[in-house]
Backbone as ProteinMPNN parsed JSONL, in Angstrom:
{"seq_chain_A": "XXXXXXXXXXXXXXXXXXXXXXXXXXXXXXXXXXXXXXXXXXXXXXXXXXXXXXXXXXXXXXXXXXXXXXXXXXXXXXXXXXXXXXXXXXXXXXXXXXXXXXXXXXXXXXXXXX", "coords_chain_A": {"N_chain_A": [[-8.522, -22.848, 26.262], [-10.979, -23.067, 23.711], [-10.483, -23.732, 19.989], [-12.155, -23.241, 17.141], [-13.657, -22.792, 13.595], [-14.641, -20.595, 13.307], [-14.55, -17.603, 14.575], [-14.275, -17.26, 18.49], [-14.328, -15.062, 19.716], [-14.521, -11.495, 19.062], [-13.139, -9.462, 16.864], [-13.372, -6.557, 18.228], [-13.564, -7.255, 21.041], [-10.706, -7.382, 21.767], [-8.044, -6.364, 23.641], [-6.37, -3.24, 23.226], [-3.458, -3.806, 22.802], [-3.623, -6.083, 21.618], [-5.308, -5.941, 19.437], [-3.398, -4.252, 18.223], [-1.319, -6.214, 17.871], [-2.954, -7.95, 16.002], [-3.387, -6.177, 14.099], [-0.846, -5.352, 13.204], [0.265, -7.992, 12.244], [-1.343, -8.448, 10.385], [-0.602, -6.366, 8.36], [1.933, -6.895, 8.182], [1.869, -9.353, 6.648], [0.481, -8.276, 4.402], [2.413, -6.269, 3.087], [4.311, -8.424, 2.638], [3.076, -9.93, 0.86], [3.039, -8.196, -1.436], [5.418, -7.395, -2.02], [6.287, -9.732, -2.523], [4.815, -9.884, -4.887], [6.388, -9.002, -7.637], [7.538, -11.471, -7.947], [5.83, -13.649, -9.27], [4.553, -14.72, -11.499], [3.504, -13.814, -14.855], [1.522, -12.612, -17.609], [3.063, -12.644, -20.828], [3.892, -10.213, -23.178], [4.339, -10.47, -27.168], [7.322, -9.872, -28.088], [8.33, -9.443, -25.806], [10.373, -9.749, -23.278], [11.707, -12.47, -20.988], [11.105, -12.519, -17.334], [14.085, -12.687, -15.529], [14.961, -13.815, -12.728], [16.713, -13.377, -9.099], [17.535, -15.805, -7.525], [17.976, -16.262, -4.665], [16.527, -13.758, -3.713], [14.043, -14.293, -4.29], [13.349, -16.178, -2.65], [14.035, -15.46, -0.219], [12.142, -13.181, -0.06], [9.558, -14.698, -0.501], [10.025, -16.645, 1.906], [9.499, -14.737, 3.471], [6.524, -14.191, 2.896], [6.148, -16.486, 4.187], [6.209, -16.362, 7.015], [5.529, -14.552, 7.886], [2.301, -14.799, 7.513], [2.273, -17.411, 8.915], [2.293, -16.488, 11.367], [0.5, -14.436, 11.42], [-1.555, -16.33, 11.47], [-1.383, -17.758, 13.928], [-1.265, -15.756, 15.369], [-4.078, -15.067, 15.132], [-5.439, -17.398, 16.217], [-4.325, -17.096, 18.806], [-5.468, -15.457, 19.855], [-8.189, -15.11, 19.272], [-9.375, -17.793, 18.855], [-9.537, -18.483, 16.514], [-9.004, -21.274, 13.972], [-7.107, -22.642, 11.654], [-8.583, -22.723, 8.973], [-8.444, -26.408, 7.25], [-8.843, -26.399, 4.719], [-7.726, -23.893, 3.611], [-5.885, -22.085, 1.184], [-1.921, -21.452, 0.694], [-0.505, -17.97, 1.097], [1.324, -17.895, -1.163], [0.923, -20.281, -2.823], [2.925, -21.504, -4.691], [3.579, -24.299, -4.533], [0.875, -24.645, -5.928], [1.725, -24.078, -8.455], [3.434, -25.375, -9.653], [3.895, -28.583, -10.988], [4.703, -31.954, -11.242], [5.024, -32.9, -14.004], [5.478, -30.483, -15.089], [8.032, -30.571, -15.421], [10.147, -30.856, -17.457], [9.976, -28.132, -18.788], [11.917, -27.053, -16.976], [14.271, -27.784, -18.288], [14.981, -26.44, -20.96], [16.527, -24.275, -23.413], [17.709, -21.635, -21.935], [18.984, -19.754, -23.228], [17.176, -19.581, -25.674], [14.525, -18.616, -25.038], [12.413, -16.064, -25.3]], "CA_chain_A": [[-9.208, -22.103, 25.234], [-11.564, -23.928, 22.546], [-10.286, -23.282, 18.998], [-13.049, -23.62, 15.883], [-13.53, -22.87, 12.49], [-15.158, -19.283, 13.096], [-13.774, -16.677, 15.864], [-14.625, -17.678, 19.91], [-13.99, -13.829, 20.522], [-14.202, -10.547, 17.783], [-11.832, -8.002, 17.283], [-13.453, -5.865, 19.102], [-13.351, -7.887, 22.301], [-9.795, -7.355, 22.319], [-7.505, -5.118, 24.16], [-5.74, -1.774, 22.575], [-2.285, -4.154, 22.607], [-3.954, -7.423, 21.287], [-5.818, -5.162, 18.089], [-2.481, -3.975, 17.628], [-0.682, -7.097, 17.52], [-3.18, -8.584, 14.573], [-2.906, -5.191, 12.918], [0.431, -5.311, 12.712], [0.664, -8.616, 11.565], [-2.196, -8.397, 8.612], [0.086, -5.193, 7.906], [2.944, -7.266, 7.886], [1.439, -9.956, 5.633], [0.304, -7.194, 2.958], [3.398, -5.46, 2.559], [5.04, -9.503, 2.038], [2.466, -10.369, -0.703], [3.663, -6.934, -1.868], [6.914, -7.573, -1.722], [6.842, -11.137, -3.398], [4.364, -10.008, -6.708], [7.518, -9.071, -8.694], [8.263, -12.648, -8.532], [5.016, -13.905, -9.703], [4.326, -14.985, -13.032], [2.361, -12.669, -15.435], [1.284, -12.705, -19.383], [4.671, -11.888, -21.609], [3.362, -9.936, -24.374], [4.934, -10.85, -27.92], [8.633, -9.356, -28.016], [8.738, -8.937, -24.305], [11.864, -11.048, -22.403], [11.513, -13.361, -20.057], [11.723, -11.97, -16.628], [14.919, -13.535, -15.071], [14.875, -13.177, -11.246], [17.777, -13.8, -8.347], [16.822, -17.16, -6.505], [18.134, -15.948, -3.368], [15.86, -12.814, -3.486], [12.594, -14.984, -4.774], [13.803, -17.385, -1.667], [13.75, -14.511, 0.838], [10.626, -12.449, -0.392], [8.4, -16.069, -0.385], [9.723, -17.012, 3.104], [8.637, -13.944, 4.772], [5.542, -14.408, 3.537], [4.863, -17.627, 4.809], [6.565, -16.181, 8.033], [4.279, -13.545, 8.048], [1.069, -15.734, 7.148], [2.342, -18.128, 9.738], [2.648, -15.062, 12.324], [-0.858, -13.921, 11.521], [-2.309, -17.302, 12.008], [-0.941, -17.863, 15.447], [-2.624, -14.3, 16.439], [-5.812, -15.436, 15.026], [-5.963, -18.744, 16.791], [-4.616, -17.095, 20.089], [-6.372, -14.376, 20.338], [-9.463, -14.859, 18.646], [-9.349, -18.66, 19.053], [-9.74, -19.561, 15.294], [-8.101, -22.999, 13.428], [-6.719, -21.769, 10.472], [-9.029, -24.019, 7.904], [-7.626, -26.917, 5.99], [-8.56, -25.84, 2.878], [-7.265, -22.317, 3.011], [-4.045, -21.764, 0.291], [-0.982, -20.32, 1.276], [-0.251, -16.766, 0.406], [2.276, -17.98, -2.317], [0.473, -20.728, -3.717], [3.887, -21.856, -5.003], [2.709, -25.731, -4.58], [0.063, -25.314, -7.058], [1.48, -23.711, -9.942], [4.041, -26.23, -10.422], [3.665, -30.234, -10.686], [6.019, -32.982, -12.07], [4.648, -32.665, -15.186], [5.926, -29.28, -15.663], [9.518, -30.334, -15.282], [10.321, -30.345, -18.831], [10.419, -26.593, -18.951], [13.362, -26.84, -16.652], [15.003, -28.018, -19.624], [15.084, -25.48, -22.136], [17.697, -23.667, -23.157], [17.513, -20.354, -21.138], [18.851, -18.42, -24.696], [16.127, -19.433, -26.874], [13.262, -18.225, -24.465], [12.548, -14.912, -25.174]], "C_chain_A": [[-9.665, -23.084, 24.163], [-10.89, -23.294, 21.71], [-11.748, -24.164, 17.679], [-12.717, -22.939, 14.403], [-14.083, -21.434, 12.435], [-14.798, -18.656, 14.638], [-14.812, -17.05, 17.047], [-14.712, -15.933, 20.235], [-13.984, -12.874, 19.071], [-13.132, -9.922, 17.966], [-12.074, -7.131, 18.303], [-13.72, -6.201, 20.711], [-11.571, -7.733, 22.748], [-9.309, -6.29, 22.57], [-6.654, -4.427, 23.212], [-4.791, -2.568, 21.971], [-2.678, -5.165, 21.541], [-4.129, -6.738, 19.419], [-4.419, -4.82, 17.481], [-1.185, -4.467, 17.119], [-1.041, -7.697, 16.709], [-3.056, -7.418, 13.685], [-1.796, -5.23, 12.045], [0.81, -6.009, 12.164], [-0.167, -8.907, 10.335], [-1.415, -7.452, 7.916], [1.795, -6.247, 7.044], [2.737, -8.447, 7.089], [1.089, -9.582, 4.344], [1.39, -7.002, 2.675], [4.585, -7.326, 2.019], [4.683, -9.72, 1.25], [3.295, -9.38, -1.603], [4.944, -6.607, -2.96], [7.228, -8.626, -2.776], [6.015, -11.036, -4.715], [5.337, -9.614, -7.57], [7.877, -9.959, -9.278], [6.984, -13.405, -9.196], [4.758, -13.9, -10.889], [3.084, -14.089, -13.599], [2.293, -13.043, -17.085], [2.295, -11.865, -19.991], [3.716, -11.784, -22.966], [4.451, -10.169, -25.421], [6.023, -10.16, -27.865], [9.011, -9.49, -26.486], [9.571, -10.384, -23.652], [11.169, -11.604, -21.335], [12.121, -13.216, -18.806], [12.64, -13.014, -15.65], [15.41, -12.997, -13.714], [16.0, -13.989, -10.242], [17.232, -14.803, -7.418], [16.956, -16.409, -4.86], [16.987, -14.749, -2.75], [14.393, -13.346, -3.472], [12.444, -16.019, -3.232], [13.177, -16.567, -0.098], [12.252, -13.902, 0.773], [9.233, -13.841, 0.134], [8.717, -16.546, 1.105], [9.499, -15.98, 3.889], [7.32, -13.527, 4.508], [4.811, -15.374, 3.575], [5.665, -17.32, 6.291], [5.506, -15.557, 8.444], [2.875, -13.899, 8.182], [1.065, -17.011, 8.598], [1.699, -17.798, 11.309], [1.107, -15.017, 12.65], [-2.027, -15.248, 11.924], [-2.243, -17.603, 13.559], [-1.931, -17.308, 16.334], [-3.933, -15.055, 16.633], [-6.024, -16.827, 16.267], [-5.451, -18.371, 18.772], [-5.586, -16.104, 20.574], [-8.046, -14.309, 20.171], [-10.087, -16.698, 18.576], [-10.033, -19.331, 17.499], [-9.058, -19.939, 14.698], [-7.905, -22.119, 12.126], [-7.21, -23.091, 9.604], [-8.287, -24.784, 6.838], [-7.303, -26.632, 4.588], [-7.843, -24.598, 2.531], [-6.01, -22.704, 2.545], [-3.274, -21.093, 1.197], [-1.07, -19.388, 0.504], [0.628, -16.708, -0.813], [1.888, -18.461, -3.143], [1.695, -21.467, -4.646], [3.74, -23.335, -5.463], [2.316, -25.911, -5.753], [0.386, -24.699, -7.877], [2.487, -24.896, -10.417], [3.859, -27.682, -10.006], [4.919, -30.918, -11.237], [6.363, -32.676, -13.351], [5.244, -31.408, -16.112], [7.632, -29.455, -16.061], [10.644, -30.191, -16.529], [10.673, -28.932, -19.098], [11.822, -26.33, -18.734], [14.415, -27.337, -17.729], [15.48, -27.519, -20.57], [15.599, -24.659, -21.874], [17.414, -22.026, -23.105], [17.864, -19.359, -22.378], [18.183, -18.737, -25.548], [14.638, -19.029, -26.246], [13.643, -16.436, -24.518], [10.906, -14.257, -24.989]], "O_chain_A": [[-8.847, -23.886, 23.711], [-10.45, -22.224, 22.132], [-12.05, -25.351, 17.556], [-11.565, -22.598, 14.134], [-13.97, -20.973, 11.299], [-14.821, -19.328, 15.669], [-16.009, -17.162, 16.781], [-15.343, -15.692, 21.264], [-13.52, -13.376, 18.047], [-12.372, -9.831, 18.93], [-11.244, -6.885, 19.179], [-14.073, -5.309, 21.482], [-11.206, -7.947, 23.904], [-9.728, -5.248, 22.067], [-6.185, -5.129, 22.315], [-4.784, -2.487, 20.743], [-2.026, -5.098, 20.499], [-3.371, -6.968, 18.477], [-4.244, -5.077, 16.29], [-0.322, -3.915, 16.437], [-0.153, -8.32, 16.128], [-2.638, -7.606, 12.542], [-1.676, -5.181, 10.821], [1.681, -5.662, 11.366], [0.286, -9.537, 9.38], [-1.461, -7.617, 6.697], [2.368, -6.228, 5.954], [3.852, -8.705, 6.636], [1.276, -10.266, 3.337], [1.669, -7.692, 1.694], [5.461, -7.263, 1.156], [5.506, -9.879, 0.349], [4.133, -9.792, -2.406], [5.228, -6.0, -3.993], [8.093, -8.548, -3.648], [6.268, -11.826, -5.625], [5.013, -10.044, -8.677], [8.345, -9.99, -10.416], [7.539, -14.056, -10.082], [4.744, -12.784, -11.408], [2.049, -13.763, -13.018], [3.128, -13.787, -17.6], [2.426, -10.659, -19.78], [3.09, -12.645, -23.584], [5.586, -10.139, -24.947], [5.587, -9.202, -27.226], [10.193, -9.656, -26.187], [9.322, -11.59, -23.641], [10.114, -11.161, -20.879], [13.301, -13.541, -18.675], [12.117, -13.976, -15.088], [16.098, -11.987, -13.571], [16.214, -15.171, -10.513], [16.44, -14.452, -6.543], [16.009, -16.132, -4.124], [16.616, -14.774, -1.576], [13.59, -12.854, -2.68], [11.355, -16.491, -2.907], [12.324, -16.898, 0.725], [11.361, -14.217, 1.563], [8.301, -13.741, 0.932], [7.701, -16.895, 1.707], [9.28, -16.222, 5.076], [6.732, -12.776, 5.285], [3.621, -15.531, 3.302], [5.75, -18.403, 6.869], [4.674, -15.97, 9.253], [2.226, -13.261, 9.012], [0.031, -17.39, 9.147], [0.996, -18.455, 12.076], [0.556, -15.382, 13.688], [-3.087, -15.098, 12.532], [-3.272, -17.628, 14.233], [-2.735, -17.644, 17.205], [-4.575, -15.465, 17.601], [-6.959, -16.856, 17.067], [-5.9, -18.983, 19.741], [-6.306, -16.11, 21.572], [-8.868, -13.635, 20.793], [-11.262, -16.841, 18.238], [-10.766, -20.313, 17.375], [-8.098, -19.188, 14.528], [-8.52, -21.112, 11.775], [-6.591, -24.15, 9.495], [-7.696, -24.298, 5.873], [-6.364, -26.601, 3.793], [-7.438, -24.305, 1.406], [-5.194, -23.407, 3.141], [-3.623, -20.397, 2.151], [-1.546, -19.523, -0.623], [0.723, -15.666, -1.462], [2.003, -17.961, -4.261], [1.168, -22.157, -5.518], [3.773, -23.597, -6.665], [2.758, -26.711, -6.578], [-0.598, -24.402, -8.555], [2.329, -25.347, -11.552], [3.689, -27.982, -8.824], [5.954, -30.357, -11.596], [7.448, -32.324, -13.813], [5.416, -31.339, -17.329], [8.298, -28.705, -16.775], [11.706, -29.568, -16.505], [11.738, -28.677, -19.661], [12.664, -25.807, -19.463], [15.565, -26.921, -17.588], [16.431, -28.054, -21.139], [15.594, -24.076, -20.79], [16.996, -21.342, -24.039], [17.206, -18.336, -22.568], [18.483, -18.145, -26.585], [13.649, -19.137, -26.972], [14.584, -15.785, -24.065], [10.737, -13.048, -24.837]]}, "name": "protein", "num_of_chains": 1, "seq": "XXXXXXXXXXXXXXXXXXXXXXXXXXXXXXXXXXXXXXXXXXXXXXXXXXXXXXXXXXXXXXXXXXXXXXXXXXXXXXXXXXXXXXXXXXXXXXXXXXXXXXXXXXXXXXXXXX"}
C-alpha cells in the first residue's frame, strides 16, 4: 500500500466495519479532548483561585488522548493510506505551552498564588 500526504482511498470506499472502526476512533478522540479540557489552562478572572488539579488524573486524561490520536492515525494511514503530516500538533499541545524559560514559575510559593 502507498501512503501520502492526502487519502489513496475515501471514506466512502470503505466497508460498513472499516467506517466503523474510524468512527469510533474520531469518537474516541473527541470524548478524550473532552475529557482532558478541565486540565487546560484558561483566563483567572481577578479574585478567582488557582485551579489546583491531581497529577495522576491530568497524567491519565492526556495519555488517552495521545492514545486515542495515536489510534486514529493508524486507521487513517491503514485504511485510507494517509501519513499523518509532520507539521500537524498533537491533540494536547502540552510541548508548546511550556519551555525552559518558564521554569521559574515552578518556583513560587503555591500559597501566595491566588
Amino acid at each position: 500500500m502507498s501512503v501520502s500526504s492526502t487519502p489513496v482511498h475515501s471514506e466512502d470506499q470503505l466497508t460498513p466495519g472499516q467506517q466503523k472502526a474510524l468512527n469510533d476512533a474520531y469518537r474516541r478522540l473527541r470524548t478524550a479532548v473532552v475529557d482532558y479540557e478541565p486540565f487546560v489552562g484558561h483566563a483567572i478572572k481577578p479574585g478567582e483561585s488557582v485551579p489546583i488539579h491531581n497529577l495522576d488524573e491530568v497524567a491519565r486524561a492526556q495519555a488517552e488522548v495521545e492514545a486515542a490520536e495515536r489510534e486514529l492515525w493508524r486507521l487513517r494511514e491503514e485504511l485510507l493510506g494517509w501519513v499523518r503530516p509532520s507539521w500537524a500538533p498533537n491533540a494536547t499541545l502540552v510541548a508548546d505551552w511550556f519551555s525552559d524559560d518558564d521554569a521559574i514559575y515552578d518556583e513560587i510559593d503555591a500559597g501566595s498564588v491566588r
